[in-house]
Phi, psi and omega in degrees: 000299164304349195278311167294333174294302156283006168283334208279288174346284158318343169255020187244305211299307187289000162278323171325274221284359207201044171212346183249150188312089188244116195254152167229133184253124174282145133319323199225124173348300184266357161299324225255149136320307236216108173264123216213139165251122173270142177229163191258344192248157184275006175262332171279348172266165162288325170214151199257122167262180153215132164284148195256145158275342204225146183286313163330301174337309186282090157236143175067183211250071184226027160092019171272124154235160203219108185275120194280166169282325201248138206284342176288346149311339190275180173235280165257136191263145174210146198207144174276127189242143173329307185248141177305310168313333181254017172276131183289309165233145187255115145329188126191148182254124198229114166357311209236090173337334180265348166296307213268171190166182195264122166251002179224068170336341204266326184232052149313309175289005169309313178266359181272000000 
């Protein structure tokens, strides 16, 4: 019974850990999952981010995000495109840990 208890416990953890928003910033296009337009106004994104200092921070798929140096280090790779038109999903960034989060649901599975 305990043998079991901690495989489920360890398989509670490792999903937790393999969820969290962990980012790579591509140089190049075809390097990225996820191609992202930053807006300056928070009524136009699909999601409202806040960067994370810490990797712990970035948990689950609600705009915490922690951005890594190395792209093997990531969950999703991603690149900023000029125009808001060649974008998959349109960002905004937010001061306040508690802005962020998803306003256009429809396009989530981008990050899981």
């Amino acid at each position: 019974m305990k043998k079991i208890l901690f495989i489920l416990i360890l398989a509670v953890l490792g999903t937790a850990a393999a969820s969290a928003q962990t980012i790579y910033s591509c140089k190049y296009k075809s390097d990225a999952n996820v191609k992202v337009y930053v807006s300056q106004y928070k009524s136009d994104a699909d999601l409202v981010v806040y960067k994370c200092s810490y990797k712990s921070d970035a948990q689950g798929n609600k705009g915490l995000w922690f951005f890594t140096d190395y792209k093997s280090d990531a969950k999703v790779k991603i690149f900023f495109t000029e125009y808001k038109s060649e974008a998959d999903i349109v960002i905004y960034y937010s001061q306040y840990k508690s802005d962020a989060g998803w306003k256009n649901s429809q396009k989530r599975y981008k990050f899981d």
